[in-house]
N, C-alpha and C positions, 0 to 999 in steps of 0.2 A: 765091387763097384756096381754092377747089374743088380744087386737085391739090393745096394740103397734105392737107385735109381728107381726100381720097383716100387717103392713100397712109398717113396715119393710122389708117383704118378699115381699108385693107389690111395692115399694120404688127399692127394687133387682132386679126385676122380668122387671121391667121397664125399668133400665140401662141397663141390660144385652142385651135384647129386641134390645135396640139404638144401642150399641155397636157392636152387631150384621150388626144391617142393614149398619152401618157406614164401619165397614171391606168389608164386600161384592160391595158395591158403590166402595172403593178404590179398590180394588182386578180388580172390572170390568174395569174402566181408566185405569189400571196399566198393560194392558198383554203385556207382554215383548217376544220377538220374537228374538230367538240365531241362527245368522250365521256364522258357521265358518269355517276353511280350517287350513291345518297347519302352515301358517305363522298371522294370526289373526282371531280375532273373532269382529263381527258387533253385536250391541244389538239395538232394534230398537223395538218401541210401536206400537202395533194396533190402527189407527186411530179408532173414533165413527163411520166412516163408514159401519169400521169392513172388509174393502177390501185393504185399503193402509196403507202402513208404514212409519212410523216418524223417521230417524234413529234418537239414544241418544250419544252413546257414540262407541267408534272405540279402538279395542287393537290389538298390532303388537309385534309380539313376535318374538325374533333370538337365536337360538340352534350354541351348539356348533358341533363337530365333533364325540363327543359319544353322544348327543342327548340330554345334561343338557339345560335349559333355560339360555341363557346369558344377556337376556334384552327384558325387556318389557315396551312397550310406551301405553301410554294410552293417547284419542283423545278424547274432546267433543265434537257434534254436533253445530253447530253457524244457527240457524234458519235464522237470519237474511241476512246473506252471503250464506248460501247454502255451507258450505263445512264443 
């Protein structure tokens, strides 16, 4: 009963271990970088550089005349086009 139990907690101890290193590798690829102003906001990745940005995706937002949101557009990046 003690070596299943063992090798169970070992077995855990090992996923969690991966699972670990697996979040942190995505977290580092994924740092997202917020620009924005009051009519949009620009979301764009840290390249591996770590010096230039990749933008992703583009949002544009129009208010009304008490300041409610009336429309939001949302844009994705086209790498291949550049716009």
């Amino acid at each position: 009963m003690k070596k299943t139990f063992t090798k169970k907690t070992l077995v855990a101890g090992i996923a969690a271990a991966l699972m670990t290193l697996t979040a942190t590798n995505v977290n580092a690829k994924e740092t997202f970088i917020y620009g924005q102003n009051q009519q949009s906001l620009i979301v764009s990745t840290l390249n591996e550089d770590g010096k230039t940005l990749t933008p992703k995706w583009k949002y544009e937002y129009q208010y009304d005349t008490l300041g409610t949101m009336t429309e939001k557009k949302a844009y994705r990046w086209d790498a291949e086009q550049m716009t």
